[in-house]
VODREN-204935 format. One record per residue: residue number from 1; x, y, z of N, C-alpha, C, O in turn. Coordinates in pm, 1 decimal. Each point is the difference from the previous one (the first is absolute). Example, Ala and Ser with C-alpha at 12.3 -4.5 7.8 and 13.67 -1.06 7.14 Angstrom:
<dotis>
1	1319.0	-569.0	780.0	-89.0	119.0	0.0	90.0	120.0	0.0	103.6	-1.9	66.5
2	-138.6	106.9	-138.5	82.0	119.0	6.0	-77.0	109.0	73.0	50.9	110.8	16.9
</dotis>
This chain:
<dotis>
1	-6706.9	-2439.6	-1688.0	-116.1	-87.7	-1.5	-79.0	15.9	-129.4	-41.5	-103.3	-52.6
2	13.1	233.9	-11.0	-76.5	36.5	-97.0	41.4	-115.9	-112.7	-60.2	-94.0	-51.8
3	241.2	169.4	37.2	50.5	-77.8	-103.2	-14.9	-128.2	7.1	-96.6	-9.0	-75.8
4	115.2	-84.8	104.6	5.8	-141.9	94.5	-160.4	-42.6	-83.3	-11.9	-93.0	-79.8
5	-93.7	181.4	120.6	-116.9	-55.2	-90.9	-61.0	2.9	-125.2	-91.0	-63.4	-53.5
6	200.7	197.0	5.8	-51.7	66.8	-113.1	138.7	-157.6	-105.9	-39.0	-55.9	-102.5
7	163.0	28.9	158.0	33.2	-141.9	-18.3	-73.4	-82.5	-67.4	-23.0	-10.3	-120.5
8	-23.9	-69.0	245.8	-75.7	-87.7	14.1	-150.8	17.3	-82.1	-70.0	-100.3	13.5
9	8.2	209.3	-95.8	-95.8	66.0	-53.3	34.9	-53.3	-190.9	-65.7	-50.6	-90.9
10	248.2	115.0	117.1	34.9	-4.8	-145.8	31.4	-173.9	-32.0	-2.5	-54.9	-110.2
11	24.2	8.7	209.3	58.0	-158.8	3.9	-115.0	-70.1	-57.4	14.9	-83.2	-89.5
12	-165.3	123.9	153.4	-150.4	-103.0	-23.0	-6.3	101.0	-124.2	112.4	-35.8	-35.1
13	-141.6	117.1	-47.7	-19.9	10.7	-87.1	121.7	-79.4	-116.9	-64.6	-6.7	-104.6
14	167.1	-37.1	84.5	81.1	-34.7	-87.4	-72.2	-158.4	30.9	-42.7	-77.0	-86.0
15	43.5	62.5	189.1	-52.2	-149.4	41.6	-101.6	-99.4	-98.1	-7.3	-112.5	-49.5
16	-85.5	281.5	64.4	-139.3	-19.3	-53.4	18.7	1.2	-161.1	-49.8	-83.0	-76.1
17	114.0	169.9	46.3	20.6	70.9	-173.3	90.6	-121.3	-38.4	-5.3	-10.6	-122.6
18	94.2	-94.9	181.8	57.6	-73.4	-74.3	-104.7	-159.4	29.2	40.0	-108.3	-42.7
19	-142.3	119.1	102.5	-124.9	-110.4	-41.9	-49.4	-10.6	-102.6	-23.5	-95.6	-73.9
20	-5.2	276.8	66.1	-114.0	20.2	-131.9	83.3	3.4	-136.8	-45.0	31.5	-110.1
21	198.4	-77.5	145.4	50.0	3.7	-153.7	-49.4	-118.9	-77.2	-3.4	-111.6	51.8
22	-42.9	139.1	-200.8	-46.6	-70.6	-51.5	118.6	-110.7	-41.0	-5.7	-120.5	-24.7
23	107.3	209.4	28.6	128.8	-97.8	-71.0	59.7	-107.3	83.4	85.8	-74.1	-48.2
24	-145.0	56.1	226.5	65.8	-73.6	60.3	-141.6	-137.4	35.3	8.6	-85.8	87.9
25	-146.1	106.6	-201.1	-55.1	-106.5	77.0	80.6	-108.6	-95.4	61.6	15.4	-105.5
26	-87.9	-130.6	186.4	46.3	-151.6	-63.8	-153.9	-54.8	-92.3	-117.0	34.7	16.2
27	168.6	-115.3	-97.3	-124.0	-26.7	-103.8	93.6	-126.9	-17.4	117.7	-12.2	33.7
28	-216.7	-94.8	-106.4	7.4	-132.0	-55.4	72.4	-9.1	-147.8	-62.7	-6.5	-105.7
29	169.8	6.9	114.7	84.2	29.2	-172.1	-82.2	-153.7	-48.1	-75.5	-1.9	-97.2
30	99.5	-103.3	168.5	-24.0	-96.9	-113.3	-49.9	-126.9	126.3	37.7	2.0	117.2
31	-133.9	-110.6	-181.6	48.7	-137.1	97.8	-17.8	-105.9	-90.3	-89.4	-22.0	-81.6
32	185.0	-35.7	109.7	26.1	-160.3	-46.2	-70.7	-105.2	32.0	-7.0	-62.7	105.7
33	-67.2	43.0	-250.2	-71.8	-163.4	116.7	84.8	-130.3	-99.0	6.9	-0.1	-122.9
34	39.7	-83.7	197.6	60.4	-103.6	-27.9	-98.0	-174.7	76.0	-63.5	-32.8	100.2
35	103.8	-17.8	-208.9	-16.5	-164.9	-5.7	98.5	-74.9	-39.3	36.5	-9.6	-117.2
36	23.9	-61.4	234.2	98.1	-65.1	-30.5	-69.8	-171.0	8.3	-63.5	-53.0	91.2
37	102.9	2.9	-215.4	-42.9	-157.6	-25.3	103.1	-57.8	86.1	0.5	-43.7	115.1
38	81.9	56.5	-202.4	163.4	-71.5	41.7	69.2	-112.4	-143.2	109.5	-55.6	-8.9
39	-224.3	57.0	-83.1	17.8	-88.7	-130.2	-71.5	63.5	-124.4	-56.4	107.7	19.1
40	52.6	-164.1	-147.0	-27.2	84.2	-64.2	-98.4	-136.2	-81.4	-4.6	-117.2	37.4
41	-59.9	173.6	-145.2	-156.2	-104.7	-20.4	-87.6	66.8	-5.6	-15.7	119.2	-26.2
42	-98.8	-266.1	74.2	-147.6	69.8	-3.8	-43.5	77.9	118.5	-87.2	84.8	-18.5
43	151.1	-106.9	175.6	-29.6	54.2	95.2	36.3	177.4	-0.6	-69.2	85.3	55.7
44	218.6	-56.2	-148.7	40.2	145.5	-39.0	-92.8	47.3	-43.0	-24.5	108.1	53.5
45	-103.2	-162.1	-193.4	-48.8	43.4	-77.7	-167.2	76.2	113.7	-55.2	110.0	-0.1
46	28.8	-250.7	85.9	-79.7	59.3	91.4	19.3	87.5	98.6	-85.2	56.0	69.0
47	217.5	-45.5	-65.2	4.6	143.2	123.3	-42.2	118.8	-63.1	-70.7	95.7	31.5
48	163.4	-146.1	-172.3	-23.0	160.2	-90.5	-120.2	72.7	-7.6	-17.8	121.6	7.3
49	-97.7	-255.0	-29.9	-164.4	56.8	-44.5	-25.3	11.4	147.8	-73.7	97.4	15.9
50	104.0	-157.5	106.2	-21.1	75.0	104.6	42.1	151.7	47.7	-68.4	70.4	74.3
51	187.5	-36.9	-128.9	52.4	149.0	46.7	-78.0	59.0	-108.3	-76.2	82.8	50.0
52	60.8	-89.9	-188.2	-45.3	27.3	-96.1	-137.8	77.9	73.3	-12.4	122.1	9.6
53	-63.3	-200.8	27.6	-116.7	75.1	63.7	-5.8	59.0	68.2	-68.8	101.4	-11.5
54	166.0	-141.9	169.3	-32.9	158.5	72.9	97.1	35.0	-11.9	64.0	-32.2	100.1
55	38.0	123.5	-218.7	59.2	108.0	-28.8	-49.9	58.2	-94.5	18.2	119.3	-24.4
56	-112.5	-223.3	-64.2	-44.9	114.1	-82.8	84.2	37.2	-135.0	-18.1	81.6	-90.4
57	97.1	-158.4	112.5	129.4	16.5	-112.8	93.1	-113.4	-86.2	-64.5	-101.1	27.8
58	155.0	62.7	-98.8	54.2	-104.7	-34.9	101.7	-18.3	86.9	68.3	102.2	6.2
59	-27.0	-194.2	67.7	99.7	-38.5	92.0	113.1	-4.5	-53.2	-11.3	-19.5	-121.1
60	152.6	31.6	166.7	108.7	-88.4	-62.7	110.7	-102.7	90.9	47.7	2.8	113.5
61	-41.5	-59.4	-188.5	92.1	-150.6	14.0	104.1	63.2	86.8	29.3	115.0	-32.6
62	34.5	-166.5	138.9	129.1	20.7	50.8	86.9	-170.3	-20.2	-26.7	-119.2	15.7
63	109.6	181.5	-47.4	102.3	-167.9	4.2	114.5	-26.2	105.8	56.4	88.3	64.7
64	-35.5	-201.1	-58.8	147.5	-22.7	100.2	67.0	50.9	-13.9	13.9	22.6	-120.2
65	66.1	29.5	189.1	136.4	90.5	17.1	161.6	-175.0	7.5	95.7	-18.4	-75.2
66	-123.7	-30.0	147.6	85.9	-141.1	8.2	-63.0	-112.5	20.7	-100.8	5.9	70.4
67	146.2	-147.5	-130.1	-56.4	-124.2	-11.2	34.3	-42.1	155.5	107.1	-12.2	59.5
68	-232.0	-3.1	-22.9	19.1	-90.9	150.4	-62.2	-141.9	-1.4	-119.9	-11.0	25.3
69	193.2	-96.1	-53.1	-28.1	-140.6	-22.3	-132.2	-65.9	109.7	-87.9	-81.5	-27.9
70	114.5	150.0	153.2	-46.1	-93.3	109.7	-177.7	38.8	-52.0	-92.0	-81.2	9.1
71	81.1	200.0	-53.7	-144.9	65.9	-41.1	-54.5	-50.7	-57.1	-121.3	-20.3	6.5
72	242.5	-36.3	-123.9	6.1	-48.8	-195.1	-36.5	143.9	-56.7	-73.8	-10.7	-98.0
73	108.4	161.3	135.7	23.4	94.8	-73.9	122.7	0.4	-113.1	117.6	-29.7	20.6
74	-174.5	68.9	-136.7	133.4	24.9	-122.1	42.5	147.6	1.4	-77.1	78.1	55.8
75	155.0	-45.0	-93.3	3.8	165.8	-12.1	-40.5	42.5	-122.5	33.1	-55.8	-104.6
76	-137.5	199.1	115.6	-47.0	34.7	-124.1	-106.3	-53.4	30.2	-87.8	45.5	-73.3
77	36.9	-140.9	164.4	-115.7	-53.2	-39.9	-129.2	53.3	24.7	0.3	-15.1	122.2
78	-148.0	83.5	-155.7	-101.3	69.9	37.3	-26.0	-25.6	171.5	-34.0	-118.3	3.2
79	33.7	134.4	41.5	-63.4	-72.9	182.3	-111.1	71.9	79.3	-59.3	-41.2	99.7
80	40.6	183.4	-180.4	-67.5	107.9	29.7	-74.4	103.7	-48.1	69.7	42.7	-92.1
81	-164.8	21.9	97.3	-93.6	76.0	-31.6	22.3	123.5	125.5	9.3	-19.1	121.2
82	-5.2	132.3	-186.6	-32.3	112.1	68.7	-48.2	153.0	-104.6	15.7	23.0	-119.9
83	-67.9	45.1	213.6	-61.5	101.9	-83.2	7.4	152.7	117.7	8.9	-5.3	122.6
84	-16.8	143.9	-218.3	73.7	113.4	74.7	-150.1	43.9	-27.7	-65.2	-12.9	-103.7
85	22.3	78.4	246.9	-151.2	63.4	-33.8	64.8	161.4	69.8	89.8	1.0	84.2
86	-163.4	141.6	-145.0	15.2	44.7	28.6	-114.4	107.4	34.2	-82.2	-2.3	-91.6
87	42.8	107.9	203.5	-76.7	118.1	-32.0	-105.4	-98.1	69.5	34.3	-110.1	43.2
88	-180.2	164.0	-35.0	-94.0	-13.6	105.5	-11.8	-163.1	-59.0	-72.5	-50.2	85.8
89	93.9	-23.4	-152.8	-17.0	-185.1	-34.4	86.6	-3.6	124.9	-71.2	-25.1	97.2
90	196.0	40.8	-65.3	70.8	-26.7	121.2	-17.2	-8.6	117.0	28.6	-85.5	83.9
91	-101.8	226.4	-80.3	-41.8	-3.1	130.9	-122.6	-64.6	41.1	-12.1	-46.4	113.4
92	-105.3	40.0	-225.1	-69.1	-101.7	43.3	48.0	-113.3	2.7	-38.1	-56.8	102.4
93	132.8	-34.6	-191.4	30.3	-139.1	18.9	41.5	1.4	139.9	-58.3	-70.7	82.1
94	192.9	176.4	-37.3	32.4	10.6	141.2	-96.4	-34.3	107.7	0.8	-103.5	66.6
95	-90.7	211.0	-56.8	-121.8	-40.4	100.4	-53.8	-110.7	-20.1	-55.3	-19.4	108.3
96	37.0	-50.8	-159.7	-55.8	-138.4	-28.0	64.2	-88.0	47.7	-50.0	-67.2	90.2
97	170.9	42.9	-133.2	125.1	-87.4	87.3	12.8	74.8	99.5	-17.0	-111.0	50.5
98	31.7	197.8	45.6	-3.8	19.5	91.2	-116.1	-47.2	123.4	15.2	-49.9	111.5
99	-159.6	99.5	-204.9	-75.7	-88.9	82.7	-18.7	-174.2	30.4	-46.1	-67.0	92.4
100	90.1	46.8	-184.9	82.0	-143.1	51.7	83.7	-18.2	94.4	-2.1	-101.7	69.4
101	103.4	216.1	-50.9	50.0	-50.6	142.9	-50.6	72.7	161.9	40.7	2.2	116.2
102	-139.8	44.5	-187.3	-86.1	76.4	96.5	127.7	107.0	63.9	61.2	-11.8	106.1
103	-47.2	121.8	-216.7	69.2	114.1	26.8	123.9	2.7	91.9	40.7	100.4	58.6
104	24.6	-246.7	-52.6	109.0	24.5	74.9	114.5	-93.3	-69.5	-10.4	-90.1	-83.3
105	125.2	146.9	150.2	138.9	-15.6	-91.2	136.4	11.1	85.8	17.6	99.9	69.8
106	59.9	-182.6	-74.2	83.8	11.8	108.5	127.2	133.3	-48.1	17.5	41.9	-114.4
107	39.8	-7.6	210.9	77.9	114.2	-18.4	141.9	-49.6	-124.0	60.5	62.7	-86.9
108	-54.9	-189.6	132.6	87.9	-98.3	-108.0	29.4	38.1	-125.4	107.3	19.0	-57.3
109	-268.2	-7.4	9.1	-75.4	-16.4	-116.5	59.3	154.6	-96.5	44.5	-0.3	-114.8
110	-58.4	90.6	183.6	70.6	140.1	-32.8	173.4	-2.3	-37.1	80.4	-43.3	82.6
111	-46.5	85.2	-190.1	149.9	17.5	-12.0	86.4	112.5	58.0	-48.5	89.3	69.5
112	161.1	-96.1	-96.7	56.5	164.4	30.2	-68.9	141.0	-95.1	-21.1	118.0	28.4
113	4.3	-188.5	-132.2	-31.3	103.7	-127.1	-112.5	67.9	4.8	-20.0	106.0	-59.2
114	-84.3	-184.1	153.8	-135.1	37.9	4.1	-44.4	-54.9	-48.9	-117.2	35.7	12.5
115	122.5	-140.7	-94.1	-56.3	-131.2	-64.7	-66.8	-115.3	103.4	50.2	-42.0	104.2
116	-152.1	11.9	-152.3	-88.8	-121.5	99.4	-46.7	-99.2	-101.6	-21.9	37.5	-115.1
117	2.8	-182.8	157.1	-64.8	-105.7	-76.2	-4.7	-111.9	63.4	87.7	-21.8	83.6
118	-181.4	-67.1	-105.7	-116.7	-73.6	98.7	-35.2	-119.4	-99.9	8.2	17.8	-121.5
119	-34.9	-100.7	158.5	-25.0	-132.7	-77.4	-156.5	-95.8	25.6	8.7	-80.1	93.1
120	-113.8	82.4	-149.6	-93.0	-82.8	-10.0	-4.5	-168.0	-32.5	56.2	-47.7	-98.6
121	-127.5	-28.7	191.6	23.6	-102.4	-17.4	-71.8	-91.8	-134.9	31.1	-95.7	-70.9
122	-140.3	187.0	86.3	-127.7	-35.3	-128.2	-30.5	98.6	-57.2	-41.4	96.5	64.1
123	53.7	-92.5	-205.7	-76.2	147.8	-56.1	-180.1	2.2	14.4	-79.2	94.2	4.7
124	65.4	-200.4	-1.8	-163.4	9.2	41.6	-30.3	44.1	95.0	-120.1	-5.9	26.2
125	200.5	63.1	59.8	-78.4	90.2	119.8	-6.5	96.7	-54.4	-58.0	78.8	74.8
126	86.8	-26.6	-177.2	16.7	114.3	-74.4	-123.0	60.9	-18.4	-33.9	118.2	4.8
127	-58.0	-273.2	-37.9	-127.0	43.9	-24.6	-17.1	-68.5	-146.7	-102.7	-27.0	-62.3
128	198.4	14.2	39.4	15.7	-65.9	-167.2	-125.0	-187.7	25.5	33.4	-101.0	61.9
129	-130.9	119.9	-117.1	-66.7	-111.5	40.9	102.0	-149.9	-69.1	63.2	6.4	-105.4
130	-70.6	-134.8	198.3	72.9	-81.4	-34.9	-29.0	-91.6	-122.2	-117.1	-31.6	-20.7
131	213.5	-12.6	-60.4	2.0	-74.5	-156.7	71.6	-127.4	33.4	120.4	3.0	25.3
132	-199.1	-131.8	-23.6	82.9	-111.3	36.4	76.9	-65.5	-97.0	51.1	-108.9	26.0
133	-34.5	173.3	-155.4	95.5	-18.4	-108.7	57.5	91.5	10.5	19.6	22.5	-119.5
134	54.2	99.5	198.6	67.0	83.5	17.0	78.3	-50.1	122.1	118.2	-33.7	-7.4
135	-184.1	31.0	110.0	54.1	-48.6	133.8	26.6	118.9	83.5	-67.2	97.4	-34.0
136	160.1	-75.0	150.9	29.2	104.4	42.4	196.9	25.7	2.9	96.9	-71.4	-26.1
137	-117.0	208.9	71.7	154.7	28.0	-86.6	19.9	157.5	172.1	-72.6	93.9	33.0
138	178.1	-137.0	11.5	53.2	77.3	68.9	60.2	183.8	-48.0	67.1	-12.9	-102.4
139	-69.9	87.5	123.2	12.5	82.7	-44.8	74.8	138.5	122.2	-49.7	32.6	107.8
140	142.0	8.7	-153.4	71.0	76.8	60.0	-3.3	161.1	-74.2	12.6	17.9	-121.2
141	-32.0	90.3	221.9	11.5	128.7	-60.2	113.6	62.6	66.8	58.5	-59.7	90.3
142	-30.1	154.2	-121.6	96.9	131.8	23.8	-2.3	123.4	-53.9	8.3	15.0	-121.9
143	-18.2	72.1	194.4	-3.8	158.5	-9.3	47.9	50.3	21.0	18.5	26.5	118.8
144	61.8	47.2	-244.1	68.3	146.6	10.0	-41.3	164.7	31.5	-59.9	81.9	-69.8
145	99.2	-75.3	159.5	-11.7	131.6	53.7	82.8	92.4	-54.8	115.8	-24.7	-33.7
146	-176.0	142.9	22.0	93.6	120.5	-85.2	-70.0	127.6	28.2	-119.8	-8.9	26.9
147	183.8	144.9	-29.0	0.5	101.9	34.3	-31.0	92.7	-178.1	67.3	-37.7	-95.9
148	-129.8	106.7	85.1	-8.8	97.7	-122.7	127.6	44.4	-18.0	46.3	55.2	99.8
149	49.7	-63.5	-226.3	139.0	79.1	-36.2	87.8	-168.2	18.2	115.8	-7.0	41.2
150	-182.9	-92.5	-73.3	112.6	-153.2	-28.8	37.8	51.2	-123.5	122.6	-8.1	8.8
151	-140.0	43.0	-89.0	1.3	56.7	-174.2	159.1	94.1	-2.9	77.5	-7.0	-95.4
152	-62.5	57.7	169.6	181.5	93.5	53.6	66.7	-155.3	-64.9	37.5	-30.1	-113.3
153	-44.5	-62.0	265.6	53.3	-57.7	-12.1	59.0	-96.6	-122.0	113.3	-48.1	-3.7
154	-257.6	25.9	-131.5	9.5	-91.3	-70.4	-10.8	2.7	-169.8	-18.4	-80.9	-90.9
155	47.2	259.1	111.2	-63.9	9.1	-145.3	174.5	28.7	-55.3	99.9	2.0	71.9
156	-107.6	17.4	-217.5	112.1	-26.2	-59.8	125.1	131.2	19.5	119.2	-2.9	30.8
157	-239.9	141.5	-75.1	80.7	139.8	-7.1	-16.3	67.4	110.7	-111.7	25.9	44.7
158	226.4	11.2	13.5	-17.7	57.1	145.2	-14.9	-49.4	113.5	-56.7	47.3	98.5
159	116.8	-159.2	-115.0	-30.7	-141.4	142.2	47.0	70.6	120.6	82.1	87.0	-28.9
160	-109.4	-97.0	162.7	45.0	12.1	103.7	-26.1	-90.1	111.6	-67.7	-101.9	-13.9
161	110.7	131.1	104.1	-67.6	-103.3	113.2	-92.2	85.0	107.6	-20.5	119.7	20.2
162	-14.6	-217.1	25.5	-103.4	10.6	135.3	54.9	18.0	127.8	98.6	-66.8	31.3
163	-155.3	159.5	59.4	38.4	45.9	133.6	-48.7	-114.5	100.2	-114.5	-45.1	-2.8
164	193.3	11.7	73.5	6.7	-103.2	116.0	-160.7	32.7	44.1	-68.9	-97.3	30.6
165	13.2	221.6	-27.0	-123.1	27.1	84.7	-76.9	-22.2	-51.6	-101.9	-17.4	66.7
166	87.4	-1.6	-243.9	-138.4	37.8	-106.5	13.8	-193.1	22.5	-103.8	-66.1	-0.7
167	200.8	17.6	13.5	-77.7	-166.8	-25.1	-46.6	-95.6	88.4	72.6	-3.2	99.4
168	-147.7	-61.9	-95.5	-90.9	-66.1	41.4	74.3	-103.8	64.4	63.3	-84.8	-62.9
169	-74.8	94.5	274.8	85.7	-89.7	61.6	-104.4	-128.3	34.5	-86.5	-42.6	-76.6
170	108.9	5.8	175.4	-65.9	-126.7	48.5	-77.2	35.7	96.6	-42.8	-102.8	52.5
171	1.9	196.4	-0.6	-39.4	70.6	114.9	-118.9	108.6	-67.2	-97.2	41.0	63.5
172	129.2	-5.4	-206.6	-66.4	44.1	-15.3	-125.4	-109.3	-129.8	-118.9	-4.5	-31.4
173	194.4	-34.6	12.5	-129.1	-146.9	-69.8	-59.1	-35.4	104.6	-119.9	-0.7	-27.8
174	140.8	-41.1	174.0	-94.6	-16.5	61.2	-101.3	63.0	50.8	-98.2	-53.2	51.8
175	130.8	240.7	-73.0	-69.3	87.8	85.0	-111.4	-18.0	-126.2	-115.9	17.0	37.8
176	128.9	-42.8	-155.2	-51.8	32.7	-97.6	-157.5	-92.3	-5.3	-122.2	14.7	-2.3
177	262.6	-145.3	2.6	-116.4	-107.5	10.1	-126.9	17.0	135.5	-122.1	-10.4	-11.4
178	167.4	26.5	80.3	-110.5	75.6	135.7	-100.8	87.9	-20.2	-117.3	-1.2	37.4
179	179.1	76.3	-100.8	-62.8	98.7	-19.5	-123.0	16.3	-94.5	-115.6	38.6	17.6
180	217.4	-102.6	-171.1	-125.9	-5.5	-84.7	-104.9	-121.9	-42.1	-104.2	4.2	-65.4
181	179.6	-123.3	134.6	-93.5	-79.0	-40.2	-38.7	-45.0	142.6	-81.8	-92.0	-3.1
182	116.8	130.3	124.5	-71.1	-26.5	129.2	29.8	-144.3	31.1	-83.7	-75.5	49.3
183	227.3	35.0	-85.4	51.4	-79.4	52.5	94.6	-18.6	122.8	57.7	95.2	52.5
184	-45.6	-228.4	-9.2	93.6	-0.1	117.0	150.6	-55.9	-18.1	26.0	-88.1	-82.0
185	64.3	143.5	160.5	123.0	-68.4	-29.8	43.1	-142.6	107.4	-11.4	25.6	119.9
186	42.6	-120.4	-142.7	61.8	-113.0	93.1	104.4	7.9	37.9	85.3	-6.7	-88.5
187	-29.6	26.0	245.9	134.9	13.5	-37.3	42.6	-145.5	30.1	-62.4	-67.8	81.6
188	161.9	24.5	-143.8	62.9	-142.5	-28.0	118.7	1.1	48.0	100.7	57.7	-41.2
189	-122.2	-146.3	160.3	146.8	-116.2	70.2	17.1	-105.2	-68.2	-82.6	-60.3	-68.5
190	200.8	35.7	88.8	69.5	-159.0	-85.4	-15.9	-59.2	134.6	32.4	52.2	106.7
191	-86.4	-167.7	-125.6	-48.8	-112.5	132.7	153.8	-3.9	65.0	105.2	9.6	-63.2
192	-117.3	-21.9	168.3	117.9	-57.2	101.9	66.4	-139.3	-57.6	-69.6	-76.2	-67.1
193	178.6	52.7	90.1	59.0	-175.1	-24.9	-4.9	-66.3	139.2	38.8	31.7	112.5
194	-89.7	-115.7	-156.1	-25.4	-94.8	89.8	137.0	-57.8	85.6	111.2	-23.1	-47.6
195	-134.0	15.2	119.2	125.2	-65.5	127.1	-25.7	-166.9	0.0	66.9	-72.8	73.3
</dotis>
């Protein structure tokens, strides 16, 4: 019996000591805010000075990957604006778009990787006051989740890989998201087909 608790004693302490590792909290490597036009012009030029402001930074152009006629996309052609924010700008932009969807997010929304991203219909809920020579512009984010020691994985001398346990699953982006920004998860059914 002794043993049995003195067990169960050594079990909650490893429990506890692998919480407080600093090397296993998850942190915000980076998030993406994107504006997709769908054409390229004067409307590209206004998304830009729209992301331009709330990132805080110079945006860049994304182009077509293949010409899709029915769109009238060319390939090569500009169609997009996006910009990489990183470090506490992130996490405040995060909370901001988040309170737009009033802290909730369907389980969907989360990848295998631990990756999550969410789409706004108006950037003016943002808070961004509205410009009727600007107009409004839809805006989509995504966040990478990452563990302290991604750098093994990516640097030039001495590369190695990552342990199945140190990376960031889908289960644990959500505990995260719960946790630190006091959000909720949705869990999501695909509607029934109709008979």
């Amino acid at each position: 019996m002794d043993r049995c608790k003195s067990l169960f004693v050594v079990t909650m302490e490893q429990h506890k000591k692998k919480q407080d590792n600093k090397m296993r909290e998850i942190q915000i490597e980076k998030l993406v805010l994107n504006i997709s036009v769908g054409k390229s012009g004067d409307e590209l030029t206004k998304a830009s000075k729209v992301l331009q402001d709330l990132a805080d930074q110079k945006p860049v152009l994304s182009r077509a990957k293949y010409t899709i006629r029915s769109f009238s996309i060319k390939r090569n052609e500009t169609i997009a604006v996006h910009a990489t924010v990183r470090g506490e700008k992130a996490m405040e932009l995060l909370k901001r778009g988040l309170k737009v969807k009033d802290l909730e997010l369907r389980s969907s929304c989360f990848t295998q990787n631990g990756n999550f991203g969410f789409g706004l219909d108006e950037h003016i809920d943002m808070g961004i006051k509205f410009d009727p020579a600007t107009g409004t512009y839809g805006l989509d984010f995504y966040v990478v989740l990452t563990r302290p020691g991604l750098r093994v994985k990516k640097r030039k001398r001495g590369r190695s890989h990552i342990g199945s346990r140190h990376k960031v699953t889908k289960e644990d982006a959500m505990k995260w998201f719960k946790e630190r920004l006091s959000g909720t998860c949705l869990l999501y059914t695909s509607p029934s087909p109709r008979d």
